[in-house]
Backbone bond lengths (Angstrom), bond angles and torsions (degrees), N, CA, C in turn:
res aa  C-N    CA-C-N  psi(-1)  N-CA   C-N-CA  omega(-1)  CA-C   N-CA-C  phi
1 X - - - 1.437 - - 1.529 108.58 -
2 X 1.602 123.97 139.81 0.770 110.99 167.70 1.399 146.65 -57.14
3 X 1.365 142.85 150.96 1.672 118.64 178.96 1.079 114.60 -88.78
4 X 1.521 121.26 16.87 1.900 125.40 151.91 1.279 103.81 -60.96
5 X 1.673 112.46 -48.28 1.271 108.00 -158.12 1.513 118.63 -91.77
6 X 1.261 128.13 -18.91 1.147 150.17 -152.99 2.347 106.54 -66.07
7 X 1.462 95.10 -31.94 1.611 102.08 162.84 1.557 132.00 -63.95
8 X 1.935 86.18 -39.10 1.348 90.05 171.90 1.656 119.94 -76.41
9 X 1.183 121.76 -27.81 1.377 125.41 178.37 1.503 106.44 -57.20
10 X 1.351 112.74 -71.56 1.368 129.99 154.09 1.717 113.18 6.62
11 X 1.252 101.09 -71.72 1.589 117.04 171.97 1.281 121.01 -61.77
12 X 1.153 120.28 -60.84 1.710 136.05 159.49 1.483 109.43 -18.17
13 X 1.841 91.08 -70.54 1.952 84.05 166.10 1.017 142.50 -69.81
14 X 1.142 121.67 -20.42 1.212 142.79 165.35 2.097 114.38 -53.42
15 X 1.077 92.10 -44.68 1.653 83.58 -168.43 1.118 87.61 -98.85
16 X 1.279 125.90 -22.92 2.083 109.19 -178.80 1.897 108.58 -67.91
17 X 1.423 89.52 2.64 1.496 72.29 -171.65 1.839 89.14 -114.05
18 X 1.094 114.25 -31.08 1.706 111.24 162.36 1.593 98.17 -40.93
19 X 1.571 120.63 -69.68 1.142 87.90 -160.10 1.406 126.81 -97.40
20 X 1.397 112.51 45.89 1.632 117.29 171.59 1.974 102.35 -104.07
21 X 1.698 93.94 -11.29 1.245 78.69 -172.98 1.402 109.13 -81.60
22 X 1.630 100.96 -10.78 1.813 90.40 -172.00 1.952 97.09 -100.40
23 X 1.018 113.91 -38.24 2.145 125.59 -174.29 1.616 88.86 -62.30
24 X 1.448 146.17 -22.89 1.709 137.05 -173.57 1.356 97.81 -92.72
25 X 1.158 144.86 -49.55 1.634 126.04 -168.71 1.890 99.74 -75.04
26 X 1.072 107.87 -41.45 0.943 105.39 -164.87 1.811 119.96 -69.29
27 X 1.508 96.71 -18.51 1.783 110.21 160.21 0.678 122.98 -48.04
28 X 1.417 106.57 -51.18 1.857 131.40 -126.09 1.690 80.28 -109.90
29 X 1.104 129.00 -42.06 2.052 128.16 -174.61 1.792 90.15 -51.05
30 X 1.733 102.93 -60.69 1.607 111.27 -179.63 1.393 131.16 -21.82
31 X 1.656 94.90 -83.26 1.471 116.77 159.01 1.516 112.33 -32.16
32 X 1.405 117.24 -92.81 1.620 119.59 171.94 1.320 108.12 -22.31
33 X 1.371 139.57 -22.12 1.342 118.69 -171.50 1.522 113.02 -97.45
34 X 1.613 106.10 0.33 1.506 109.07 -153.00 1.766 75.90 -111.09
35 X 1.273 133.72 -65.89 1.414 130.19 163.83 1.964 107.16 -125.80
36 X 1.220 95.84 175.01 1.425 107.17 -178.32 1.649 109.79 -89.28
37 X 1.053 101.70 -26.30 1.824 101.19 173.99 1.834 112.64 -77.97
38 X 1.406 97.92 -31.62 1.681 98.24 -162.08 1.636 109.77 -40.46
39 X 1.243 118.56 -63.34 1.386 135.21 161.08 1.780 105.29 -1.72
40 X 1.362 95.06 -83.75 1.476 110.47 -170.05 1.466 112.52 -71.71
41 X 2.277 120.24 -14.34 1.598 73.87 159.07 1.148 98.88 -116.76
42 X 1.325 132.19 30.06 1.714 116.90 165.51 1.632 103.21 -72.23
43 X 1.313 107.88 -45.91 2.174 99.97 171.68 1.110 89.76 -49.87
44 X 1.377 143.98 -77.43 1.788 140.24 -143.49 1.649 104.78 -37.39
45 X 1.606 110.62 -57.46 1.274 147.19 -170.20 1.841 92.06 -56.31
46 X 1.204 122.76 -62.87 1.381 146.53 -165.66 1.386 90.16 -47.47
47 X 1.631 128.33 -73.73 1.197 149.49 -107.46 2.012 83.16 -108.95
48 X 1.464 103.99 -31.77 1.932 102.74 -172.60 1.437 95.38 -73.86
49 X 1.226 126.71 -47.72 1.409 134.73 -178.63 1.455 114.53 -45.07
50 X 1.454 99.19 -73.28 1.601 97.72 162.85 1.540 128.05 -47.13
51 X 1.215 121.75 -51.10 1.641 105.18 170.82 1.585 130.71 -84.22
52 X 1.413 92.55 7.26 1.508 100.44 150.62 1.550 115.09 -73.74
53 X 1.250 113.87 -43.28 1.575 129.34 -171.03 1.314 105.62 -60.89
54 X 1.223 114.93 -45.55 1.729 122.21 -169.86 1.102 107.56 -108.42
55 X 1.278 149.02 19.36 1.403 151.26 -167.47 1.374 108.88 -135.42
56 X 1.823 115.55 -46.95 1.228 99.03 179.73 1.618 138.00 -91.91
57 X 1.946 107.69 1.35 1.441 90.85 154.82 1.594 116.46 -92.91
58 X 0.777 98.81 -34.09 1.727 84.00 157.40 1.416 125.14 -38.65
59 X 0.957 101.80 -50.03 2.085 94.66 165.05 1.497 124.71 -81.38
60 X 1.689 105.12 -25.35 1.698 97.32 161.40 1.727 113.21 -57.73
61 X 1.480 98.13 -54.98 1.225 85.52 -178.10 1.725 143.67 -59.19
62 X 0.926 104.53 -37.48 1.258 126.05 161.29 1.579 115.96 -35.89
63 X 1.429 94.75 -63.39 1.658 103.06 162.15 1.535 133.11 -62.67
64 X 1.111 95.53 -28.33 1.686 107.38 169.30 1.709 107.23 -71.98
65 X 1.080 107.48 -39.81 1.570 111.85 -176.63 1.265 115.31 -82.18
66 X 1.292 126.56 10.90 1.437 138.26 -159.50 1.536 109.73 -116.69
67 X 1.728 98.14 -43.34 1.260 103.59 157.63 1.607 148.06 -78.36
């Protein structure tokens, strides 16, 4: 990455994580109010998605490079 850009990223992460700290309790109060499980499997749900996302070109590739 360039080091033009490297402040702005910097920031990016920075407030994406400000605002999960305030948009996650305030889900998770939601959810919990609608049932007591929802909470725990919308992360479950959250968490398959994501390592689908990051897991499977990494394994295309891999496989592509294999052949």
């Amino acid at each position: 990455m360039p080091s033009e850009r490297q402040g702005a990223v910097a920031g990016l992460i920075a407030t994406m994580q400000g605002v999960a700290l305030v948009v996650t309790p305030v889900v998770s109060t939601a959810l919990y109010g609608i049932s007591r499980s929802l909470p725990f499997a919308c992360l479950a749900a959250l968490l398959c998605v994501l390592a689908v996302f990051f897991v499977l070109p990494s394994f295309l590739v891999a496989r592509r490079d294999w052949h």
